[in-house]
C-alpha positions as CSV (number, residue, x, y, z in Angstrom):
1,X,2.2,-0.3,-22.6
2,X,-0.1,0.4,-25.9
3,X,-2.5,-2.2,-24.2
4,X,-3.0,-0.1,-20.9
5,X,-3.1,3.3,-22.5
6,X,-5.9,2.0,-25.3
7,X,-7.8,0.4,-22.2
8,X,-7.3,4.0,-20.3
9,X,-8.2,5.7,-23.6
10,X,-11.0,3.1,-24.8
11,X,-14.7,4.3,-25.1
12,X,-16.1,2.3,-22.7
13,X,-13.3,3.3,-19.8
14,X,-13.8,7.3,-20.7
15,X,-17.4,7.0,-20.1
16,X,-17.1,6.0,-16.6
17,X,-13.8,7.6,-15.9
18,X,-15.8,10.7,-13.7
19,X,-16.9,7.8,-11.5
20,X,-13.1,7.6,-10.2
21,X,-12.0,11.1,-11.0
22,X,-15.1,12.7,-9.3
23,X,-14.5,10.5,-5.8
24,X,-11.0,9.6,-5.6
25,X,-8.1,11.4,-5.1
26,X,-5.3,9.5,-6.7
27,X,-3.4,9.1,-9.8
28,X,-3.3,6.4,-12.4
29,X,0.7,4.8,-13.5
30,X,1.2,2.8,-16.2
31,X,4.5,1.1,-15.2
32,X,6.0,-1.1,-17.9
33,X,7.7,-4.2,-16.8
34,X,4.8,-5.3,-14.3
35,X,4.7,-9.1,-15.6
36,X,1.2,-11.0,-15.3
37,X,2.3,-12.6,-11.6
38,X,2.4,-9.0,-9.8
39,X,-0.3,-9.7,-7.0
40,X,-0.6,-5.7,-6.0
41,X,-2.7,-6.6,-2.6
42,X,0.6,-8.8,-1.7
43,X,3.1,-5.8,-2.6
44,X,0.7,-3.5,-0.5
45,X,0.4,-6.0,2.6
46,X,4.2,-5.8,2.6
47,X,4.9,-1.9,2.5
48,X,2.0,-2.0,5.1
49,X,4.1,-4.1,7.4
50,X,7.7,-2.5,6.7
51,X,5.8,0.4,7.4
52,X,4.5,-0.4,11.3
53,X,6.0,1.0,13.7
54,X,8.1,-0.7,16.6
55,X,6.2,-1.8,19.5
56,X,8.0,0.1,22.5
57,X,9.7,-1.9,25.1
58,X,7.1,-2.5,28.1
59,X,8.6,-0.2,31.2
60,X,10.6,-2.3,33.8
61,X,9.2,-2.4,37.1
62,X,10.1,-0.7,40.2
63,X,12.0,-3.8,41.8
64,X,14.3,-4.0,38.3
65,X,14.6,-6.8,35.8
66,X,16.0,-9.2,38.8
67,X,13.4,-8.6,41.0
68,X,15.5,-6.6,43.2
69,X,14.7,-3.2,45.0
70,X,17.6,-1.0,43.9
């Protein structure tokens, strides 16, 4: 954690910190116990596709499912 918050608090990352804060709306979280592997484009792909909605069932036609006038 005392790695991300001297990066977030390092010269160099305060001077161009109005770049983000000026045109995004978002926050920042430093989250301890992210290991090295985390691939955040993979995580976000996944809530992406949880997050889909169900395609509807298509409408049966007006003979039925067997083909059959009711």
């Amino acid at each position: 954690m005392w790695l991300a918050r001297a990066w977030y608090e390092s010269p160099a990352y305060q001077q161009i910190l109005r770049l983000r804060t000026d045109h995004v709306e978002g926050d920042v979280l430093l989250i301890e116990g992210v290991g090295p592997e985390y691939d955040p484009r993979e995580r976000s792909q996944k809530l992406q596709a949880e997050a889909k909605p169900e395609p509807e069932p298509e409408p049966e036609s007006e003979t039925g499912a067997a083909g059959r006038r009711p």
